[in-house]
C-alpha positions in Angstrom: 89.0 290.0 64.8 91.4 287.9 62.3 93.7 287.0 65.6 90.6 286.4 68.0 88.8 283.9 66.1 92.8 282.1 65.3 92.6 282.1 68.7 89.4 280.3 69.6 90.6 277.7 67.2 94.1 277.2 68.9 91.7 277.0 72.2 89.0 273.9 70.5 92.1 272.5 69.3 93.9 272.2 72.2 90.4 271.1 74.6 90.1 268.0 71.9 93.4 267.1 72.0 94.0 266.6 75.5 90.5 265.0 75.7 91.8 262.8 73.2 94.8 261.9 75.4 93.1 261.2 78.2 90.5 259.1 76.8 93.7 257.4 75.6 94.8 257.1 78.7 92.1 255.7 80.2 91.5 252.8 78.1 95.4 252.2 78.4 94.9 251.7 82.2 91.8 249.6 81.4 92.4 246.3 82.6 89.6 244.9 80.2 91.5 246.5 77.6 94.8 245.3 78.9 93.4 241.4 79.2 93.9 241.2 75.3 97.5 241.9 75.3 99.8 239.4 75.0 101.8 240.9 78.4 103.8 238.2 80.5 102.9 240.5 83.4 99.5 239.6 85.8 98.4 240.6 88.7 95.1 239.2 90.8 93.5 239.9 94.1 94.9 237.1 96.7 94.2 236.3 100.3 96.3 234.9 102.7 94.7 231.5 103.7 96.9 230.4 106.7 99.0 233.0 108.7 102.0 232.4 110.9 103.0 234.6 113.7 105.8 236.0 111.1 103.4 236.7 108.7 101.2 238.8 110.7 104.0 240.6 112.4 105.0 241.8 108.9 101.4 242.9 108.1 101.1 245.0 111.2 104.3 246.3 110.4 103.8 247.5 107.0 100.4 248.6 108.0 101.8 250.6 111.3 104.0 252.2 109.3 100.5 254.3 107.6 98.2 254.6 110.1 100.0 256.9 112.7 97.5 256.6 114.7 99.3 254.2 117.1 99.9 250.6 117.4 98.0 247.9 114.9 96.5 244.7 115.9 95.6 242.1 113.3 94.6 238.4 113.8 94.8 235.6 111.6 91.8 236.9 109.6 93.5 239.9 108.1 93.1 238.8 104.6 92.0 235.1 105.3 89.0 235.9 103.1 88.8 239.1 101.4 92.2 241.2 99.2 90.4 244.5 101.1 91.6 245.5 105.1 89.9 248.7 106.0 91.5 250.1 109.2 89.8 252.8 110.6 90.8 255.1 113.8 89.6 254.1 117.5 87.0 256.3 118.7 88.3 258.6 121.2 87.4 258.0 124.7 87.3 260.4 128.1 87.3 259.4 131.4 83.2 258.8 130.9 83.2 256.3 128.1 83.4 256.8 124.1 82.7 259.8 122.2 79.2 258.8 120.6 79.6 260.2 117.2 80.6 259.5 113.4 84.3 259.7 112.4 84.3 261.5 109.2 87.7 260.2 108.7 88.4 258.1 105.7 89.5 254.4 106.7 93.2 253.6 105.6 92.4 250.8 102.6 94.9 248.3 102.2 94.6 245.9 99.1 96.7 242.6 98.6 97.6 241.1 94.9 99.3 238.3 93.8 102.3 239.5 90.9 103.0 236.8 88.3 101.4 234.1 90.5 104.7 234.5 92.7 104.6 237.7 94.8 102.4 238.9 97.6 102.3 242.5 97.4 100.7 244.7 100.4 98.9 248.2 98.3 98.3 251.2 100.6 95.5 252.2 98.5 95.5 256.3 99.4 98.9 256.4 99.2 100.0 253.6 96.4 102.8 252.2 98.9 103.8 248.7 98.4 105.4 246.0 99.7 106.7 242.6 98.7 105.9 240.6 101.6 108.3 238.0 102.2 106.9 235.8 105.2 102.9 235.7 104.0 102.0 233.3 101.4 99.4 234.3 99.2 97.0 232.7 96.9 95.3 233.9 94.2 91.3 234.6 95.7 88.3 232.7 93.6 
């Protein structure tokens, strides 16, 4: 009985300790919490007010590289306004039109920052790949 009850204990000890961690962990990846700090390090969502052909080519490169699906198209508007690009999948078509129907696939969601108020980085956001992009300049978004 001794051992059992030395065991319960071992087991409430252990649940509040890694609540306690994570709870830690938590408001260590707050950004609210991290605003205090005296870190040299920022990052804010940007947009990309005026593209050049080079800069869109390295988008749709980045962002082929994710969505398998086939080949991306993006205009100048990819990121002109917003730090979000959802792509989703084209609907499937047969030889009598679109299949009418919901895709219950989730949309690849691709997020844009500016680091230090110097680098335009790309953010797969399923995935967490990123890239520096070197041809797109970015601007912090209002």
């Amino acid at each position: 009985m001794l051992t059992k009850r030395k065991h319960m204990n071992f087991s409430l000890i252990l649940v509040y300790s890694t609540l306690s961690l994570l709870l830690t962990g938590c408001k260590a990846l707050d950004p609210a919490a991290s605003e205090n700090s005296d870190s040299i390090y920022s990052a804010v969502d940007a947009i990309i007010p005026k593209h050049t052909p080079n800069s869109i080519a390295e988008l749709q490169l980045y962002v082929s590289q994710v969505v398998t699906e086939g080949k991306v198209t993006l205009t100048e508007n990819a990121f002109a306004q917003q730090s979000k690009l959802s792509i989703e999948r084209t609907p499937i078509k047969t030889l009598q039109g679109p299949i009418v129907g919901r895709s219950l696939e989730t949309p690849h969601l691709f997020l844009l920052i500016l680091e230090n108020n110097q680098q335009c980085v790309l953010i797969h956001q399923q995935s967490q790949q990123h890239w520096v992009l070197q041809e797109a300049k970015c601007v912090a978004r209002e």
